[in-house]
C-alpha positions as CSV (number, residue, x, y, z in Angstrom):
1,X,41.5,8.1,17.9
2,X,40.7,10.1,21.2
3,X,38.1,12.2,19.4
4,X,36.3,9.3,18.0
5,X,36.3,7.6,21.1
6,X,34.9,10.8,22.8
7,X,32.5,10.9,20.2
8,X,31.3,7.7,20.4
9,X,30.9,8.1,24.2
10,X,28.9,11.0,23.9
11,X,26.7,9.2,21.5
12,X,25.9,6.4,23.9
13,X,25.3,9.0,26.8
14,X,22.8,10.7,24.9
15,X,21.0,7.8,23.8
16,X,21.1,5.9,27.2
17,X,19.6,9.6,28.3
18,X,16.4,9.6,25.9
19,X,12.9,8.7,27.1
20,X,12.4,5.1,26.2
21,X,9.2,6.2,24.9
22,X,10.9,8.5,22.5
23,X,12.8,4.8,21.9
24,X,10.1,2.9,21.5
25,X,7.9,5.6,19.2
26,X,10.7,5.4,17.0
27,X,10.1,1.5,16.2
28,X,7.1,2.7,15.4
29,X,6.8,2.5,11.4
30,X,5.3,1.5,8.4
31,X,7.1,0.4,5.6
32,X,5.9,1.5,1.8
33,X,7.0,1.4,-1.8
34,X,6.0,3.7,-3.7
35,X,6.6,5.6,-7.4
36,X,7.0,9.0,-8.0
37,X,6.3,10.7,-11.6
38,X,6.9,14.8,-12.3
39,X,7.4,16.6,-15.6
40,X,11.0,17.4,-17.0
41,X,10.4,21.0,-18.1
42,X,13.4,23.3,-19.9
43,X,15.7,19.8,-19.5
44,X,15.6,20.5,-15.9
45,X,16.2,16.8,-14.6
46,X,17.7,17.7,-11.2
47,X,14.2,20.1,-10.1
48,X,12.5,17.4,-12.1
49,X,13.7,14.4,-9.7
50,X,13.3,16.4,-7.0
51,X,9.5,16.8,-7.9
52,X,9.6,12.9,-8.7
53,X,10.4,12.2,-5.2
54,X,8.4,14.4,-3.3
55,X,5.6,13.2,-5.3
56,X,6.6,9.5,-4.2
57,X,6.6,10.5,-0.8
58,X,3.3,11.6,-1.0
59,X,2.2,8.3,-2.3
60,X,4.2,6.7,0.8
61,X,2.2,8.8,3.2
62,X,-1.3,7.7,1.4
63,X,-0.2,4.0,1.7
64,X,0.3,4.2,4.9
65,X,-2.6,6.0,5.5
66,X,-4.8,3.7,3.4
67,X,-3.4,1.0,5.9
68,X,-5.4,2.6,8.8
69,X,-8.6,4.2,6.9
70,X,-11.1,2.5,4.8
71,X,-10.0,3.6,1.1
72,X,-13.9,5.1,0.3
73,X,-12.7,7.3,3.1
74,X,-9.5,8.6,1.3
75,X,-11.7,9.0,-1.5
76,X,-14.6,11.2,0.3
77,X,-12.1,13.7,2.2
78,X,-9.4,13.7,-0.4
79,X,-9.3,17.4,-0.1
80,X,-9.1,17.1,3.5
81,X,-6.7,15.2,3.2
82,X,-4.4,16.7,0.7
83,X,-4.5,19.8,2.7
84,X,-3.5,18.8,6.3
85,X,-1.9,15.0,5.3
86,X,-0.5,14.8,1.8
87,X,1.2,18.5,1.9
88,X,3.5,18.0,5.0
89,X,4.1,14.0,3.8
90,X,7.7,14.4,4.2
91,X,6.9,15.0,7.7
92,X,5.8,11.2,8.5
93,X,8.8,9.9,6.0
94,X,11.3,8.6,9.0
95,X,13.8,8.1,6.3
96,X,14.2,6.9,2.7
97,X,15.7,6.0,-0.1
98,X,15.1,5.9,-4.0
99,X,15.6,2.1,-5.6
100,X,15.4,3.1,-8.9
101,X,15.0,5.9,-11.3
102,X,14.7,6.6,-14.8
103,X,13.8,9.2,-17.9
104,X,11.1,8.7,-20.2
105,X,10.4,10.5,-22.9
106,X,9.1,14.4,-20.8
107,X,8.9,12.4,-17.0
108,X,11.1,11.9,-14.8
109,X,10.3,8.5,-12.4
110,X,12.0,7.7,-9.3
111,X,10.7,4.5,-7.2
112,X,11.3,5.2,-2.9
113,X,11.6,3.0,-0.1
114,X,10.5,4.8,2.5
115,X,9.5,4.2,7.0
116,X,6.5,6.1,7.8
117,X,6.1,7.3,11.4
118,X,2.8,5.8,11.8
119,X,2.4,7.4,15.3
120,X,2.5,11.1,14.3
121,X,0.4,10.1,11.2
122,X,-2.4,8.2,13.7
123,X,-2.5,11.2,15.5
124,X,-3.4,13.5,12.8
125,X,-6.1,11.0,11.2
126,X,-7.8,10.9,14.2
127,X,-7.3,14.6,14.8
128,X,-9.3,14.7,11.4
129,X,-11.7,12.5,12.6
130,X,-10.7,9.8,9.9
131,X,-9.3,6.7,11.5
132,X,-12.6,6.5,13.8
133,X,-14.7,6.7,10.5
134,X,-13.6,3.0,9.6
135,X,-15.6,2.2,12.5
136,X,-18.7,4.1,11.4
137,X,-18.1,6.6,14.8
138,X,-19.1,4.6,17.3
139,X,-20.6,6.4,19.8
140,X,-18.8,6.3,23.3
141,X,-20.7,6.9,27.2
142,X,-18.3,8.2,29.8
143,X,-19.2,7.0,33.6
144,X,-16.5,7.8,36.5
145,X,-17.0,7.6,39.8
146,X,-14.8,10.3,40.9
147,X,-13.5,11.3,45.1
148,X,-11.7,14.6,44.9
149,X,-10.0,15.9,48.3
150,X,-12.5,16.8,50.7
151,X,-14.9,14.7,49.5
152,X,-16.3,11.3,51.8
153,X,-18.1,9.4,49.2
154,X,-17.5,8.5,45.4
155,X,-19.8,11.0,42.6
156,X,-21.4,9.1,39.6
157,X,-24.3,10.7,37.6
158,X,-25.9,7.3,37.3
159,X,-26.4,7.4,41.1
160,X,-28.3,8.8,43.7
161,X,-25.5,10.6,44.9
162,X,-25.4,12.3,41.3
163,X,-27.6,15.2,42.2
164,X,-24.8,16.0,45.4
165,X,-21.9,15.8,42.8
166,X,-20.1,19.1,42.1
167,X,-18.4,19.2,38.2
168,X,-16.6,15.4,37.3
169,X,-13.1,16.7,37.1
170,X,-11.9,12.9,35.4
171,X,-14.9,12.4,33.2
172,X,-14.9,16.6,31.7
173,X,-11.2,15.8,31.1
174,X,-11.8,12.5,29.5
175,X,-14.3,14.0,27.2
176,X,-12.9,16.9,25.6
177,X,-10.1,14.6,25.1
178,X,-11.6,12.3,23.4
179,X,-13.8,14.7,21.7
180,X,-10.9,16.5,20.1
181,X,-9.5,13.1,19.1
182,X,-12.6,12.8,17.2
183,X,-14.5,10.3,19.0
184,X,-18.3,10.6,19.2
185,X,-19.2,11.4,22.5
186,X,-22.5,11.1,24.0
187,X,-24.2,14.0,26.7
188,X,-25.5,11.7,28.5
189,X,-26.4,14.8,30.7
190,X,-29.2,15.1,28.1
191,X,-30.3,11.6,27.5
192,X,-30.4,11.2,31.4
193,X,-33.5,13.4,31.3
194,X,-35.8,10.8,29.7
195,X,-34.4,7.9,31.1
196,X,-34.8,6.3,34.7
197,X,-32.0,4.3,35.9
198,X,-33.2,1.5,38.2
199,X,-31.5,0.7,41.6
200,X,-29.6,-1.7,41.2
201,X,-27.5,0.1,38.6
202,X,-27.2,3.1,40.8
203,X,-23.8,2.0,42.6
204,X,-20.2,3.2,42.0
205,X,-19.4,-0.3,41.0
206,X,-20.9,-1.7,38.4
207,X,-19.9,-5.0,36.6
208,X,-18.9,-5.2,32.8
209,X,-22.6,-7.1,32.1
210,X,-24.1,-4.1,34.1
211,X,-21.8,-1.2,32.3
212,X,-22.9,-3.1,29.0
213,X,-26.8,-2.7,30.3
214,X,-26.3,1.1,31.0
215,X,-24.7,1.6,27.7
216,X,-27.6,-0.1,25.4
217,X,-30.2,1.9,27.5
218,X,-28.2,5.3,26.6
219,X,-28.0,3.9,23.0
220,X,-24.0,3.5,23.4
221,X,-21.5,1.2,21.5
222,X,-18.9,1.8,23.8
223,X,-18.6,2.4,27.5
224,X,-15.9,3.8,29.2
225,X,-15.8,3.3,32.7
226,X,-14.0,3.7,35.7
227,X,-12.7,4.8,39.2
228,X,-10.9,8.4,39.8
229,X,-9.6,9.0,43.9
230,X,-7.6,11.7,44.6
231,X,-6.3,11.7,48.7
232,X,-4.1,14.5,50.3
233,X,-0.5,13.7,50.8
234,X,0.0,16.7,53.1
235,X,2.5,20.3,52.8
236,X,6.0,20.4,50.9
237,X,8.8,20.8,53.0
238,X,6.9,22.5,55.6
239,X,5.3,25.5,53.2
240,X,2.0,26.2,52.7
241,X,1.8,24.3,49.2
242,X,-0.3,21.5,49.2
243,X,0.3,18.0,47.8
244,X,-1.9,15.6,46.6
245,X,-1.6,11.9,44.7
246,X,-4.8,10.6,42.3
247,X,-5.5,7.1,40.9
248,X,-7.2,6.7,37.7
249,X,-8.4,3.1,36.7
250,X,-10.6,3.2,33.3
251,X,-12.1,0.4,31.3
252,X,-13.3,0.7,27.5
253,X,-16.6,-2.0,27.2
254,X,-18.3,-2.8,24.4
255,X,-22.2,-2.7,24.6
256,X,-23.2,-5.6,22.5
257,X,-21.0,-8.3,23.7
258,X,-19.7,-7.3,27.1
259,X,-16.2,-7.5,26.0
260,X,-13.5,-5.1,26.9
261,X,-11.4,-3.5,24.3
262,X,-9.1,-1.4,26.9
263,X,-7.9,-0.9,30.1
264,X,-5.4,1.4,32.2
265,X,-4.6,2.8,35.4
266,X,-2.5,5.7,35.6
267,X,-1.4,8.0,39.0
268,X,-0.3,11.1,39.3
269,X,0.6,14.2,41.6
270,X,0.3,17.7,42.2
271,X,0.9,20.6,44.2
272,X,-1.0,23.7,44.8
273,X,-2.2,26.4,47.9
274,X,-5.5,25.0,48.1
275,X,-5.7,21.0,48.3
276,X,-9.0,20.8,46.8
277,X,-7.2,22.1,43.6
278,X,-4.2,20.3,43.9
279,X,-6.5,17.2,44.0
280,X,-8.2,18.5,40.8
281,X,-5.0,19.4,38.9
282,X,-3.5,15.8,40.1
283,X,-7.0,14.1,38.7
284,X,-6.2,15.8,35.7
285,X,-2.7,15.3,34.5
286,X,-3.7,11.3,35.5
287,X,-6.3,11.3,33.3
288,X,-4.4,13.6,30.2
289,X,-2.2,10.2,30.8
290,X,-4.9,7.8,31.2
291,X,-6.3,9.2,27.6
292,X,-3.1,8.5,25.5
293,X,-3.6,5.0,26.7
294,X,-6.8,4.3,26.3
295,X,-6.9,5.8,22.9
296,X,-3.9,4.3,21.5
297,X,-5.7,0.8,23.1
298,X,-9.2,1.4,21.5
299,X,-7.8,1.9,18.0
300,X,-5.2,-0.8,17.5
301,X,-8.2,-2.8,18.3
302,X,-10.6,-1.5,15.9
303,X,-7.9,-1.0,13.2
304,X,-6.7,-5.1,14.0
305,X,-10.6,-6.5,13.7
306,X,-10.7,-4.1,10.2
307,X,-7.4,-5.2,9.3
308,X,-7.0,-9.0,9.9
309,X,-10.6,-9.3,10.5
310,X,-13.2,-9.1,13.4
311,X,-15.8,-11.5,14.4
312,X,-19.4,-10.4,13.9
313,X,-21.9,-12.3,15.0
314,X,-25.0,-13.1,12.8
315,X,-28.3,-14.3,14.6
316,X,-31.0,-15.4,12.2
317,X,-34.6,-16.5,12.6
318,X,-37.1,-17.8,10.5
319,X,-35.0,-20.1,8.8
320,X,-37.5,-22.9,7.5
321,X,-35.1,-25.4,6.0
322,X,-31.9,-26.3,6.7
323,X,-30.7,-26.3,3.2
324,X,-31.7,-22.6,3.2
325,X,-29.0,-21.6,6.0
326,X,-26.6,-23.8,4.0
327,X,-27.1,-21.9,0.8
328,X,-27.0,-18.6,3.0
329,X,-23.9,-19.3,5.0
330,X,-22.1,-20.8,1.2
331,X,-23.5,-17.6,-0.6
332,X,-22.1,-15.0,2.6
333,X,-18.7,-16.7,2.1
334,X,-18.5,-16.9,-1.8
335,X,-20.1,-13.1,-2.2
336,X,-19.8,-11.1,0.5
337,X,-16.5,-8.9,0.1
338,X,-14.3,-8.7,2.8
339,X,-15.7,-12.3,4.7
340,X,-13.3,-14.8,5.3
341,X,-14.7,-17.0,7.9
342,X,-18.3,-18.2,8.4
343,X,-18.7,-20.3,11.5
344,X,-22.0,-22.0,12.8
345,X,-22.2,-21.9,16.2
346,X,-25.9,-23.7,16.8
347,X,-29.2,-23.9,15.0
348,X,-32.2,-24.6,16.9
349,X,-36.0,-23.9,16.6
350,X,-35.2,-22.0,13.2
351,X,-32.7,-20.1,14.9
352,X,-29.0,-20.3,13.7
353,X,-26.2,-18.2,15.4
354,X,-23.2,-17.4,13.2
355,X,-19.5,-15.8,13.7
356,X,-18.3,-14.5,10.7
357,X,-14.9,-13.0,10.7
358,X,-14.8,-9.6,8.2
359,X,-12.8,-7.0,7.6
360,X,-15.8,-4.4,7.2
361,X,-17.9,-3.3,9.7
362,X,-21.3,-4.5,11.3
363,X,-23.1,-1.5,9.1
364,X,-21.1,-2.9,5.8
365,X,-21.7,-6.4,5.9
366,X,-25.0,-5.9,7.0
367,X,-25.4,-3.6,3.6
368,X,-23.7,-6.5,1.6
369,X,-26.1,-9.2,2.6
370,X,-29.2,-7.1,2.6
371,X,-28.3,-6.6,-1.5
372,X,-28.2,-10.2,-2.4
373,X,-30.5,-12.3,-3.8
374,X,-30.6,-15.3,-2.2
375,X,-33.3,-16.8,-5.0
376,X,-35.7,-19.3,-2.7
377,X,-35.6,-17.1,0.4
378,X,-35.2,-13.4,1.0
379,X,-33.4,-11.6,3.9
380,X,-34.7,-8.8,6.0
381,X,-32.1,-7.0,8.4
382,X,-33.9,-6.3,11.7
383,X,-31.0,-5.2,14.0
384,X,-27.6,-3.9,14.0
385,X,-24.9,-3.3,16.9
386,X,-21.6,-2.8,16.2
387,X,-20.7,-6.3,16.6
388,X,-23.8,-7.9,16.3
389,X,-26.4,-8.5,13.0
390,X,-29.8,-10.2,13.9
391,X,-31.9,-10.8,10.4
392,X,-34.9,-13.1,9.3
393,X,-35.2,-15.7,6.5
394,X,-38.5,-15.1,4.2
């Protein structure tokens, strides 16, 4: 009874000990069912069923994964994929168990109930550069106003002050982040060349109509922007190390509708000789945080409007009879795969505005309505955003 209790009590201690992050990551699953089929050769059943379920597990995994990217893009990489995703499957399996299992005729089939770490598979996809493909890569612009130690003024490359700016320790950091996560980053570096920035866009603050204005001039879907300060806190215990404390505060925005997908603030500390450094190194590690965040943010959000549906918005001119947008708004929700919702918002001067609420993208449904034919009336597609279609009646 003493050992048990001791055991017990060690158990509790070393759970009440782990990160609750490790805690909470670990609710993080997907549950599948899946069946599992391999070949019973020289009466082998035991290698056989082994085979079976490893080949269920596989199927797990590709559920799961199908959950979180567009099944044509399973399809198009499925080397990729069975590579670097469907060889380590058991990897993502938290635990499982078989439900059922039977011999017929040469095969061996086992059925699994399985939990798949959807975290450590998310990370992988987007390593690949898959889950952001649902999305058709929207392309993402990067402006931080950074103060590093030493400095007396905020850095942008939007401003004036740009030209005065040594490297953007938070906004280099934020983009090979993100660019090894597999988002499409723009150099805006580049695009900055050919494009003139008027005045009263060239201040540190900017509001989310203003960020959505900067981001449609660089040709941007998404905006991330933000604040980085990084002060001195002065010397460790009286050495010559010093200390210094940054404050990260970043907002994702999209560019067609203003609206902001993500938001974080993350601080952080370091310590170093030089406090110049120490200031960089602190900006750093906040901003390594800041990313996980952001990231995690961004993509539950894209992977919820392509799951349960987003709302596009569909502006159309030229509409010369009512009775035409009727038979276009019935024919969008009867035909249209993946449209559950179309919502008329106004109609005036041969102008309607509608939300429609899809599980595809901008680029898809746009595709899908351009191929119709609507019989009276034809459609021309004259704009797309990511969130926004704008198309005329003829």
């Amino acid at each position: 009874m003493r050992n048990h209790i001791r055991y017990y009590l060690f158990t509790f201690l070393f759970i009440a000990t782990l990160p609750c992050q490790l805690l909470f990551a670990a609710s993080e699953t997907l549950d599948a069912t899946a069946e599992g089929v391999a070949v019973i050769i020289d009466n082998n059943t035991a290698l056989a069923r082994d085979q079976a379920v490893q080949d269920a597990l596989r199927m797990v995994v590709e559920q799961a994964a199908g959950i979180m990217v567009a099944s044509e893009t399973l399809v198009q990489n499925y080397e990729l994929l069975r590579d670097q995703i469907y060889s380590k499957s058991q990897g993502y399996v938290r635990n499982y168990q078989v439900i059922d299992e039977k011999v017929e005729d040469t095969l061996y089939k086992v059925t699994v109930q399985a939990k798949v770490s959807e975290g450590n598979l998310k990370d992988d996809l987007m390593a690949l550069g898959l889950l952001i493909a649902r999305k058709n890569k929207p392309r993402i612009m990067i402006m931080v106003a950074e103060q590093n130690v030493g400095m007396h003024y905020y850095s942008y490359w939007w401003g004036l002050k740009a030209g005065h700016a040594d490297i953007n320790i938070t906004e280099n950091t934020l983009m090979e982040n993100l660019t090894q996560k597999g988002f499409n980053v723009i150099d805006h570096g580049v695009k900055a060349q050919h494009i003139e920035i008027s005045n009263p866009y060239r201040i540190e603050s900017l509001s989310d109509n203003a960020i959505k204005t900067l981001g449609n001039l660089f040709d941007a879907e998404v905006v991330i922007y933000g604040k980085a300060l990084a002060k001195l806190a002065g010397s460790v215990m009286g050495t010559s190390m010093k200390s210094a404390q940054a404050d990260v505060s970043l907002r994702a925005v999209n560019t067609d509708d203003g609206q902001v997908i993500a938001s974080s603030s993350d601080h952080a500390a370091a310590v170093h000789p030089s406090e110049v450094t120490a200031g960089a190194n602190a900006l750093k590690i906040a901003t390594n945080s800041i990313t996980d965040q952001l990231v995690a943010q961004i993509t539950d959000r894209w992977n919820r409007d392509l799951s349960s549906g987003g709302m596009i918005q569909l502006i159309v001119s030229g509409v010369q009879s009512y009775r035409h947008l009727v038979t276009f708004k019935e024919t969008v929700q009867k035909r249209v795969r993946g449209v559950s919702g179309v919502h008329q918002r106004d109609f005036n001067a041969g102008v309607a505005t509608l939300d429609i609420t899809s599980v595809t993208s901008a680029q898809g449904l746009a595709d899908e309505i351009a191929m119709i034919d609507y019989g009276e009336f034809a459609i021309e597609i004259s704009s797309i955003t990511q969130n926004t279609i704008e198309l005329q009646m003829k």
